[in-house]
N, C-alpha and C positions, 0 to 999 in steps of 0.2 A: 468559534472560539469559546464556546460557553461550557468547556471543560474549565480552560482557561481563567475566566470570568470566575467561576465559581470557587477557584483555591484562590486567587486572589483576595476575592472578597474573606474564605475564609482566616486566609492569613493575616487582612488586616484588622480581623475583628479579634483575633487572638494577638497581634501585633497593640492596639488598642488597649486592651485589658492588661498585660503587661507592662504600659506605658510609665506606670511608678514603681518596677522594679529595676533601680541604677544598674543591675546584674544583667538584666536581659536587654541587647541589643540589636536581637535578629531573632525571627523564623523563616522555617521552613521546611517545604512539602516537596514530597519526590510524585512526579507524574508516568502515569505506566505508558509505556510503549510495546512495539513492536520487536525492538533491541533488546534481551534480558542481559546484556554485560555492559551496556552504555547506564550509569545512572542519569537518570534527569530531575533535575528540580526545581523549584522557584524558592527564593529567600525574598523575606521582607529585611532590607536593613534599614539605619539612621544613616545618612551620608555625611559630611564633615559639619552642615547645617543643619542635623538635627531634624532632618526630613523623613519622611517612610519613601524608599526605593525598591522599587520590586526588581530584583537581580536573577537571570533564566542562566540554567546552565545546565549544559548537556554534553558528558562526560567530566572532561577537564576544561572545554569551551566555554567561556561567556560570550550569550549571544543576544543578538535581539529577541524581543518580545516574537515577531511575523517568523523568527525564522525558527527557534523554538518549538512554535505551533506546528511549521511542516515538518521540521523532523521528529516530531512525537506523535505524529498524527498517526490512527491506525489505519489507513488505508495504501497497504503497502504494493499496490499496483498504480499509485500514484506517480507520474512521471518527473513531478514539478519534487516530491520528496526523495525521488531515487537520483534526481540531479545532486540533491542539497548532502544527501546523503555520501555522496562521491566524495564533493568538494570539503564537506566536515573532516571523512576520515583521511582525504590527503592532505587537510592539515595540522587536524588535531592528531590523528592517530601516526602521522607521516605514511602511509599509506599512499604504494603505486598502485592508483584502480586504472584499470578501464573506463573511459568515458559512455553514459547513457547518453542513447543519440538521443537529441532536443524533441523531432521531431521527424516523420515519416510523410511525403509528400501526398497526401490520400488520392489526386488523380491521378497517380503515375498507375500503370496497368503494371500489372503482378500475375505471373503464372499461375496456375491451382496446382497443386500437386494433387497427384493420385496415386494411389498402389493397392494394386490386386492382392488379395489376401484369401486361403486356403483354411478353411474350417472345418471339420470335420466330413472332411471331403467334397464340400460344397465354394464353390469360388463367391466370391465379392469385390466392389469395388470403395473403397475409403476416398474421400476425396477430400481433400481441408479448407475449410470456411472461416472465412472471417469477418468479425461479429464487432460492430465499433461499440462503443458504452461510454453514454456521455457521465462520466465521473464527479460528483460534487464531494467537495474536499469537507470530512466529518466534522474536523475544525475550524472549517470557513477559514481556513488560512489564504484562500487563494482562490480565484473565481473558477468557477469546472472548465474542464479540458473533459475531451474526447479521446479514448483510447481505444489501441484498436487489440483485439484479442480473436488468436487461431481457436481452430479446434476441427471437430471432424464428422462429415457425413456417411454414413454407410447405404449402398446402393446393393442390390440386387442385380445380376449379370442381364437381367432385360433392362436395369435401370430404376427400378419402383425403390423410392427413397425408404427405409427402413429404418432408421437412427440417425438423430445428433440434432441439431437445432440448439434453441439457446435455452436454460433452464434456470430463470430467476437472475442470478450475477451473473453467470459466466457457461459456458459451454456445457451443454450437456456429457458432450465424450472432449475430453480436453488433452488426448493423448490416442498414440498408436494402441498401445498395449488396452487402453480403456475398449477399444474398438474391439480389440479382439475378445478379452474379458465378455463383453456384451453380447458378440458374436455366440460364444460357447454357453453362453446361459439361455441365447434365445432361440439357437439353431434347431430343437424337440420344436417349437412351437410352429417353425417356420417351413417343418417338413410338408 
């Protein structure tokens, strides 16, 4: 949370230095997200004791401090923000969403899919893989979680692996159509 931390602190050193104008009562800083039509910000106000309270809000919601954090957080393959994100817009927005499942049982066994694929007249095999990624949340809102994420190998009709793997964050070929793109750029070479 040391985005966090860091408007905080600036708003109360501008909250601060304003402190002997009877006119100003409040600041506040809008924080970027992922959302561009949700605004988000944080306000410094005086509460009815004349105290500095830091107020989060994210759209028309006031919300906590921790929760705040996960829904501004930029890491939007976050499971723990696509939950939060649900429950916000069904009730700030009144929003009928669809429920993000909590979670996926990782021993349960799961089929592979495959599909033969034609390329300039030459066959292959796609097979989809899947690649878990242990996730640390950017704003330390939330201890990591493990997510898991498909994507796609490409085989050769005797089998000799030729494409996909993991590449940095996330899948090398992260789609059908990626596979075939790749196929048609590399098929001269593979003759």
């Amino acid at each position: 949370m040391q985005d966090l931390d860091a408007i905080e602190q600036q708003l109360m050193r501008e909250w601060e230095a304003g402190r002997d104008d009877p006119h100003k009562s409040a600041c506040e800083r809008t924080v970027p997200h992922p959302l561009p039509d949700v605004l988000a910000r944080v306000t410094l106000v005086n509460d009815r004791l004349g105290r500095a309270r830091f107020r989060y809000w994210f759209g028309p919601s006031r919300v906590d401090r921790s929760t705040f954090a996960t829904l501004t957080c930029p890491e939007t393959r976050c499971p723990r923000r696509q939950e939060m994100l649900v429950q916000w817009k069904a009730q700030a927005m009144g929003e009928r969403t669809s429920r993000v499942p909590r979670h996926t049982d990782a021993g349960a066994p799961t089929l592979t899919r495959e599909v033969a694929l034609e390329v300039n007249g030459a066959h292959y095999l796609a097979r989809e893989a899947v690649f878990t990624l242990r996730l640390q949340c950017p704003r330390q809102a939330h201890q990591p979680v493990n997510i898991q994420l498909t994507g796609w190998d490409v085989f050769s009709p005797s089998g000799k692996g030729l494409a996909g793997g993991w590449d940095g964050e996330q899948p090398h070929l992260q789609t059908l159509d990626a596979v075939k793109n790749w196929l048609l750029q590399h098929t001269a070479e593979m003759a």
